[in-house]
DSSP file (Angstrom, degrees, kcal/mol; ACC not computed):
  #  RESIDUE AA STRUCTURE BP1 BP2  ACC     N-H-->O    O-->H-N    N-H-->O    O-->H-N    TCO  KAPPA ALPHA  PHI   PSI    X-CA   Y-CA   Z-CA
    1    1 A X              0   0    0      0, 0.0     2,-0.1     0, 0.0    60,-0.1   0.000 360.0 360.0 360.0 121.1  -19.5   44.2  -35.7
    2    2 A X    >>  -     0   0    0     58,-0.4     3,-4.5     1,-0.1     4,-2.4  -0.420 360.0-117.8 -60.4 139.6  -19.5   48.1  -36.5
    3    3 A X  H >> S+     0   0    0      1,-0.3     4,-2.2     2,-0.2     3,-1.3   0.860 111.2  65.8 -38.4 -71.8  -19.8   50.6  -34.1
    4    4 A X  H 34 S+     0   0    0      1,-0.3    -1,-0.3     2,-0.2     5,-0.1   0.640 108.9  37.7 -38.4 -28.7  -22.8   51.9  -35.4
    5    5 A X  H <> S+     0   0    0     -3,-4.5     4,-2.5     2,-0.2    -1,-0.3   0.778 110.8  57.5-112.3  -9.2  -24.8   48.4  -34.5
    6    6 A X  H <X S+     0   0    0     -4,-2.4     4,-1.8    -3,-1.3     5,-0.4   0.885 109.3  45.8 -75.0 -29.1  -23.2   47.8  -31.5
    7    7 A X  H  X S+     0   0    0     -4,-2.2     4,-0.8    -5,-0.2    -1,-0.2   0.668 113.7  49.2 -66.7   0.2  -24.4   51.2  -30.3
    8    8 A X  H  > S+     0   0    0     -5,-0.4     4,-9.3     2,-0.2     5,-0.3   0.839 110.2  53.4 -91.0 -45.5  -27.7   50.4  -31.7
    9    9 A X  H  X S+     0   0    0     -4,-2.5     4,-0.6     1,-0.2    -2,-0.2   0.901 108.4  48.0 -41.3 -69.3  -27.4   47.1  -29.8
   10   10 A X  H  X S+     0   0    0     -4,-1.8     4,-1.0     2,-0.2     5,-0.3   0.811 107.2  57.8 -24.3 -53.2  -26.7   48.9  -26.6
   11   11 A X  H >X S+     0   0    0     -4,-0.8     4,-2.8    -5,-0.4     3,-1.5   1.000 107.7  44.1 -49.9 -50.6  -29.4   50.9  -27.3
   12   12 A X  H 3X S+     0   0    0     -4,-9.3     4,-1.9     1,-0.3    -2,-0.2   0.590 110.5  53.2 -57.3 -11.8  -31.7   48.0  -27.5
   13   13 A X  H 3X S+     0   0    0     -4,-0.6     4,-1.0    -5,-0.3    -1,-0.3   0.372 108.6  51.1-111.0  -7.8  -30.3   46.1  -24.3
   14   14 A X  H <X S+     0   0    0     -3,-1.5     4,-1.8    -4,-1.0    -2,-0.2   0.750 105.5  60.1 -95.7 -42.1  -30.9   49.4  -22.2
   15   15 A X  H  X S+     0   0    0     -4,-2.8     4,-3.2    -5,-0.3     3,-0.5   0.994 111.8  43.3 -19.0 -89.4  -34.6   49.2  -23.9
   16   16 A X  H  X S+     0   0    0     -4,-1.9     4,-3.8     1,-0.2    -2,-0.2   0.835 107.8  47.6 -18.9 -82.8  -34.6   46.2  -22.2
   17   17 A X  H  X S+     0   0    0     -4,-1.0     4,-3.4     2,-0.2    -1,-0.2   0.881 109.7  61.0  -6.2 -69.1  -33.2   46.8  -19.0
   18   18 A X  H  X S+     0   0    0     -4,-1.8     4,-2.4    -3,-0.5     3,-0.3   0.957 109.0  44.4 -50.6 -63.5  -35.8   50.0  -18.9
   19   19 A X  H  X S+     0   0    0     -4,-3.2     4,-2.0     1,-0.3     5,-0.5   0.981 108.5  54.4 -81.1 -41.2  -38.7   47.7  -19.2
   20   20 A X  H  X S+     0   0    0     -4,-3.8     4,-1.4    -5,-0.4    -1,-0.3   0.896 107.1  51.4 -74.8 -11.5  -37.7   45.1  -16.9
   21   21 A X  H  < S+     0   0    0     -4,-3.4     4,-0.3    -3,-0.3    -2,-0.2   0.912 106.0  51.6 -29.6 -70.8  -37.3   47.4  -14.3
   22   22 A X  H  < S+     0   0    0     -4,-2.4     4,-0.4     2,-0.3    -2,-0.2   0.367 110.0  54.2 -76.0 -24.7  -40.5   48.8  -14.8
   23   23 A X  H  < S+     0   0    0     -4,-2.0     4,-0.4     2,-0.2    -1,-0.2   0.723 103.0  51.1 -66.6 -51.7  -42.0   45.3  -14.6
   24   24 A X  S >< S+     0   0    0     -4,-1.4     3,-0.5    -5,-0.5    -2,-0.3   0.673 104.9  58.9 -70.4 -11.3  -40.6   44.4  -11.6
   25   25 A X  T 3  S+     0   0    0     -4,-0.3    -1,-0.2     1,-0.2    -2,-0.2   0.858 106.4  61.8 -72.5 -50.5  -42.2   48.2  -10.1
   26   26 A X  T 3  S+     0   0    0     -4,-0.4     2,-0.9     1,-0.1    -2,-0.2   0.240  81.8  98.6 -32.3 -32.5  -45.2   46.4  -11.2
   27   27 A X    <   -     0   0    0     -3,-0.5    -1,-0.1    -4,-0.4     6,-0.1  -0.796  63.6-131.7-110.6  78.4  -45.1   43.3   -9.0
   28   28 A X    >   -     0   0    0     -2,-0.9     3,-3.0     4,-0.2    60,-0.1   0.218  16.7-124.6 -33.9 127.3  -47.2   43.0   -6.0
   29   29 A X  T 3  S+     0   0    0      1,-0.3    62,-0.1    62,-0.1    -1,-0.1   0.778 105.4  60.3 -41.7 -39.7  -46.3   42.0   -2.9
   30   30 A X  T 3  S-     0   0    0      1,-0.1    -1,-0.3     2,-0.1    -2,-0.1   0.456 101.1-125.1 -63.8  -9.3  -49.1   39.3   -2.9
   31   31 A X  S <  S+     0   0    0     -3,-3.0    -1,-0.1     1,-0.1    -3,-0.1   0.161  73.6 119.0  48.8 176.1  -47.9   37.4   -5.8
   32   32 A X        +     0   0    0     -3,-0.1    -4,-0.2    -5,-0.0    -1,-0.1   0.791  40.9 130.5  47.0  83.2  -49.7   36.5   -8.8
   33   33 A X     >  +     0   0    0     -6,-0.1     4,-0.9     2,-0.1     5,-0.1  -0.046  34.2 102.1-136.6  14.3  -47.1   38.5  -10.7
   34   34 A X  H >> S+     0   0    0      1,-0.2     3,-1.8     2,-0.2     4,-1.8   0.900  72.2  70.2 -54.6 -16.3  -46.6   35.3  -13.3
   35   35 A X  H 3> S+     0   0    0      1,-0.3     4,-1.3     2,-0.2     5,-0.3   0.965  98.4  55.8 -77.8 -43.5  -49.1   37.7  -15.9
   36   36 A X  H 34 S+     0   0    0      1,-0.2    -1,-0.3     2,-0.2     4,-0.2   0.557 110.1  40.7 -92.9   9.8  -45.6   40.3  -16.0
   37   37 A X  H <X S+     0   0    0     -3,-1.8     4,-2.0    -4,-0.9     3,-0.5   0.933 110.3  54.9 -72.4 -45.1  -43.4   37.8  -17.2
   38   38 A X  H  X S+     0   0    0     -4,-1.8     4,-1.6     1,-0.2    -2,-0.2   0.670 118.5  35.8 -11.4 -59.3  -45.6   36.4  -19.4
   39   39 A X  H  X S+     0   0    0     -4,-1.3     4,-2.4     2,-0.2     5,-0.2   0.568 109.9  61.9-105.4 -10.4  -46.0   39.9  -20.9
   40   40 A X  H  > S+     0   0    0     -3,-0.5     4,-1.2    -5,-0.3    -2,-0.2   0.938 106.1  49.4 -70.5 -38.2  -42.3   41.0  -20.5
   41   41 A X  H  < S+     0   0    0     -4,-2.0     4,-0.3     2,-0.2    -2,-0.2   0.896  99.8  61.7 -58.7 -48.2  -41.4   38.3  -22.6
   42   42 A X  H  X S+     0   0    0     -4,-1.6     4,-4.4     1,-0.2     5,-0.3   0.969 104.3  52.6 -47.4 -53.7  -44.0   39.2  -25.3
   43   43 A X  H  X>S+     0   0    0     -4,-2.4     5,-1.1     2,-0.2     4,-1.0   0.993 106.4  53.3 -65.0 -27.9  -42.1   42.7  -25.8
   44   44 A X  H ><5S+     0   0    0     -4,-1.2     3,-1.1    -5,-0.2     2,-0.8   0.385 113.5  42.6 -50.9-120.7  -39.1   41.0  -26.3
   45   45 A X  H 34>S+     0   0    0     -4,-0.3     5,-0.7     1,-0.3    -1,-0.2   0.118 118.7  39.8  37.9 -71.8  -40.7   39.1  -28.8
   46   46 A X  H 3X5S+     0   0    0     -4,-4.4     4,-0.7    -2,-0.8    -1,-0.3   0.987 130.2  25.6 -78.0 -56.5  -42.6   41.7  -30.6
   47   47 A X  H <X5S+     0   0    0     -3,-1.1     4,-1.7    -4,-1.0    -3,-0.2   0.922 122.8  31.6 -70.1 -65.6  -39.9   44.3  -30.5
   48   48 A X  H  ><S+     0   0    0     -5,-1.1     4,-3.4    -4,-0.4     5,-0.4   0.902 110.1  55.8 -36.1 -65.3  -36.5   43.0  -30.2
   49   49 A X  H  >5S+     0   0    0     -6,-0.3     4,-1.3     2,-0.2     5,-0.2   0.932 104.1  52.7 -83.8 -38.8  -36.4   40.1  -31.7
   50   50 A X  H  XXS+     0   0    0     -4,-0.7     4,-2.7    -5,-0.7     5,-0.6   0.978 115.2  47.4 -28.1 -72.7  -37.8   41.6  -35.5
   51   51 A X  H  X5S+     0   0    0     -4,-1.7     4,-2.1     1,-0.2     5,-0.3   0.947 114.8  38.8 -74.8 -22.6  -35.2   44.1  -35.4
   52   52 A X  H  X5S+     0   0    0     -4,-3.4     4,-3.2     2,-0.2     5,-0.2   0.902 110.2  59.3 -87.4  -5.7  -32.3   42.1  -34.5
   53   53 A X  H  X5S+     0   0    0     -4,-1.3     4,-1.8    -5,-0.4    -2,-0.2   0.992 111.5  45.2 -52.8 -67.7  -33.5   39.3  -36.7
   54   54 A X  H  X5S+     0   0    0     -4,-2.7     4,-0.8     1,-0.3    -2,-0.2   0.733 113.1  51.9 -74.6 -13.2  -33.2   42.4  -39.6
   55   55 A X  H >XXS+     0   0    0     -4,-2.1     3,-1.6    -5,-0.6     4,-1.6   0.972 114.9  36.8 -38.1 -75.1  -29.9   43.2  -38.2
   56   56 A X  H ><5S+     0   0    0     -4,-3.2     3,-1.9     1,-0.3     4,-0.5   0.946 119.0  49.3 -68.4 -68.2  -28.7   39.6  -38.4
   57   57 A X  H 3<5S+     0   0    0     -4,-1.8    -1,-0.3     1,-0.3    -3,-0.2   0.606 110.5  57.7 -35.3 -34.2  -30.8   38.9  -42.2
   58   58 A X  H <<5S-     0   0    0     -3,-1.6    -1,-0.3    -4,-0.8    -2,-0.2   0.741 115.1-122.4 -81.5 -45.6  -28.9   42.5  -43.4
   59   59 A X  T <<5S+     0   0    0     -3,-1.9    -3,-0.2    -4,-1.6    -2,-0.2   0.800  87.2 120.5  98.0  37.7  -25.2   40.9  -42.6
   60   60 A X  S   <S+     0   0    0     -5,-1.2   -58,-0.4    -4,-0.5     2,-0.3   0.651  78.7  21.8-118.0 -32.5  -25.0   43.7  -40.4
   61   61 A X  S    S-     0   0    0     -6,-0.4    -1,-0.3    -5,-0.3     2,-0.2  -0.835  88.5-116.9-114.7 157.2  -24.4   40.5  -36.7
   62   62 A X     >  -     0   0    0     -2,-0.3     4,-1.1    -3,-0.1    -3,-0.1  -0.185  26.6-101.9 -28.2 151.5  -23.3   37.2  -37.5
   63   63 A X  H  > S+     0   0    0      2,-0.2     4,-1.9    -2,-0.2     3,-0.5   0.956 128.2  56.5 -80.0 -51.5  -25.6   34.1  -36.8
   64   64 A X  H  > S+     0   0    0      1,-0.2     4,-2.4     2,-0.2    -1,-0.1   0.917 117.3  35.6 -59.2 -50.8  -23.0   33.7  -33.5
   65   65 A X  H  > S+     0   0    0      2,-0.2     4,-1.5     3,-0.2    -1,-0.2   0.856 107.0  63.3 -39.4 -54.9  -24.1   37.3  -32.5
   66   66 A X  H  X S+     0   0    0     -4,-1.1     4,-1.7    -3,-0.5    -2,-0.2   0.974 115.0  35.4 -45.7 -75.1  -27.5   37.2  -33.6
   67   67 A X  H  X S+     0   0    0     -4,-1.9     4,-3.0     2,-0.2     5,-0.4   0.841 112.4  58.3 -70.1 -34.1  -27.9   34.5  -31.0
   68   68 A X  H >X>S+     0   0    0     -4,-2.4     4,-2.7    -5,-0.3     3,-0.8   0.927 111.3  42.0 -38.5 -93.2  -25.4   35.9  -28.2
   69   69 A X  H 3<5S+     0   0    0     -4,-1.5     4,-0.2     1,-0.2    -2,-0.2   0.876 116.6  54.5 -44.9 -29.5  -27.3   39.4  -27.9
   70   70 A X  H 3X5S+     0   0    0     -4,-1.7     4,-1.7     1,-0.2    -1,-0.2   0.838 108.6  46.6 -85.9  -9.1  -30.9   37.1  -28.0
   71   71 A X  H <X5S+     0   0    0     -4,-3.0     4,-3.9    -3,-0.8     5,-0.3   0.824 108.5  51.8 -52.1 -54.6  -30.0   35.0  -25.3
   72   72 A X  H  <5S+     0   0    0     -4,-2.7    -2,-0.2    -5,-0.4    -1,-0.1   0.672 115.3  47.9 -78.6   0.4  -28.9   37.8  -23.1
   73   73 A X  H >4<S+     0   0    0     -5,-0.6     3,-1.7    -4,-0.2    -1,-0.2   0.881 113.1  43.0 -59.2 -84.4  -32.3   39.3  -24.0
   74   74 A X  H >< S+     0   0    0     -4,-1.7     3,-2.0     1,-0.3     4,-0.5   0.757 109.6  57.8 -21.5 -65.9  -34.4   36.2  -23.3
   75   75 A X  T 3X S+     0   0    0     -4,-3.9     4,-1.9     1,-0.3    -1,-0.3   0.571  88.5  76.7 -87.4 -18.4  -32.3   35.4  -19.9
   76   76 A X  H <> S+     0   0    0     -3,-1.7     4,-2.3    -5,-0.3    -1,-0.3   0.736  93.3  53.5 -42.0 -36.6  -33.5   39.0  -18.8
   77   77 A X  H <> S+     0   0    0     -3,-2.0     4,-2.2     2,-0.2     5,-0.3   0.988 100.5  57.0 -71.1 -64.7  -37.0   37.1  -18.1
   78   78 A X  H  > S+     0   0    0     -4,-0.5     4,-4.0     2,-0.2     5,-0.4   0.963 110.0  49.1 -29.1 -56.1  -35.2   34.6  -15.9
   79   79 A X  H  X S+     0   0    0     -4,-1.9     4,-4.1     1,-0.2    -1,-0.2   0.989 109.6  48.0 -46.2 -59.7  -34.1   37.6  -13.9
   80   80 A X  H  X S+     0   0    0     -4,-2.3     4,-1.4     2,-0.2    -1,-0.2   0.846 111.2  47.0 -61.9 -37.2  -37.1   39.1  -13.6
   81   81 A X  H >X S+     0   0    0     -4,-2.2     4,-3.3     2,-0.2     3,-0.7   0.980 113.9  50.6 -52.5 -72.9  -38.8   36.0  -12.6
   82   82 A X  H 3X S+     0   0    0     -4,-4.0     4,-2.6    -5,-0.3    -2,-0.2   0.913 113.9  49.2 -46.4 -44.0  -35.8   35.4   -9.9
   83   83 A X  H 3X S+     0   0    0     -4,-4.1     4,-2.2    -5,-0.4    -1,-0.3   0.872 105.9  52.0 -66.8 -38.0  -36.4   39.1   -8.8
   84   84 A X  H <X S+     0   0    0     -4,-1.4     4,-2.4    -3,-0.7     5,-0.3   0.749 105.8  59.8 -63.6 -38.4  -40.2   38.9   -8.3
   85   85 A X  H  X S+     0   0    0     -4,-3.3     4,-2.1     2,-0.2     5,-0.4   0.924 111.3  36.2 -67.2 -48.6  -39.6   36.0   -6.2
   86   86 A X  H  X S+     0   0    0     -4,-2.6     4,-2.1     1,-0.2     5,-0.3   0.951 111.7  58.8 -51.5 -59.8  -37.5   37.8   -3.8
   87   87 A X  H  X S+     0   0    0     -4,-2.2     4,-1.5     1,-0.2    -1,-0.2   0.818 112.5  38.9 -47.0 -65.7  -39.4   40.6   -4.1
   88   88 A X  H  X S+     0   0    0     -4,-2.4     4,-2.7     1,-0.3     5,-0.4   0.945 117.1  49.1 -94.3 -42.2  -42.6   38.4   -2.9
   89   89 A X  H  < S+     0   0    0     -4,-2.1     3,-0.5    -5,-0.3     4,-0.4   0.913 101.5  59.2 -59.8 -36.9  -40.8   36.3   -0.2
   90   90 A X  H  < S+     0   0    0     -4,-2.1    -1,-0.2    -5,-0.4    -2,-0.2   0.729 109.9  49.8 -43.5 -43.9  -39.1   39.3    1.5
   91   91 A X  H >< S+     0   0    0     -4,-1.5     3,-1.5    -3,-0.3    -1,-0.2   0.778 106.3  55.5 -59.3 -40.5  -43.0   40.5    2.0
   92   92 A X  T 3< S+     0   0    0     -4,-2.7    -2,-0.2    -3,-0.5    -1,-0.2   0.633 100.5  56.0 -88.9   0.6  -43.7   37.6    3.2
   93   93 A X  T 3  S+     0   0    0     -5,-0.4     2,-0.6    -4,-0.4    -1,-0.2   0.457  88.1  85.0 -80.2  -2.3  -41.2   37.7    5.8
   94   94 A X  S <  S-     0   0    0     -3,-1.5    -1,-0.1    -5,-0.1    -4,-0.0  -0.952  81.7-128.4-129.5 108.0  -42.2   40.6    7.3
   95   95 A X        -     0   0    0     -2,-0.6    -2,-0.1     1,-0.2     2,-0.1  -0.041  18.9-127.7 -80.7 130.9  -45.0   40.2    9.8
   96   96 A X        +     0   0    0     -4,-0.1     2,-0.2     2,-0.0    -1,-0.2  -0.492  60.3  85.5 -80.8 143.2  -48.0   42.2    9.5
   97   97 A X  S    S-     0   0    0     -2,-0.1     2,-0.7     2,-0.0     0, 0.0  -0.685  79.9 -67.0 147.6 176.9  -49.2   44.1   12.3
   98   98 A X        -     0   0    0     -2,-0.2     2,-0.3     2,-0.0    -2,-0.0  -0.716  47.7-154.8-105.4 139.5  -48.7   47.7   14.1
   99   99 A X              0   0    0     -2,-0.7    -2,-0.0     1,-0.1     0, 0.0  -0.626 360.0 360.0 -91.7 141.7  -45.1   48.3   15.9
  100  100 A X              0   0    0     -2,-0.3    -1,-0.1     0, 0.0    -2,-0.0   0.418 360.0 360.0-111.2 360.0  -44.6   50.4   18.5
């Protein structure tokens, strides 16, 4: 792979990153937060996976690449799902009421 599309790649996996982050800011303590995996996955989807499809269709990845970098996309949702759950059980661990 040339430098030039592994920095592009990088770019695109920080892309990533960026937005699951920003999903997971997103996720309420109350749960019913399945709607932002649901839609985290959709930008993969629309965004990602086009351009590294014309990556991969250009000769510019390999079909072993191609699939490498859309896995390690993809599995970004798993994360986020695992995180949301922490996120909501840790809340629910924490007993409501006023401390003194």
């Amino acid at each position: 792979m040339k430098e030039n599309v592994k920095k592009e790649l990088d770019t695109v996996k920080g892309m990533v990153l960026r937005w699951q982050k920003s999903y997971l800011g997103w996720a309420t303590p109350d749960g019913g937060n399945d709607y932002l995996i649901g839609e985290f996955s959709e930008e993969i989807s629309m965004h990602v996976s086009p351009l590294v499809r014309r990556l991969y269709e250009n000769g510019f990845l390999n079909l072993s690449e191609y699939h490498e970098f859309m896995e390690s996309c993809y599995n970004q949702i798993n994360v986020l799902h695992d995180l949301i759950k922490i996120k909501e059980a840790e809340t629910k661990k924490t007993p409501k009421g006023i401390y003194a």
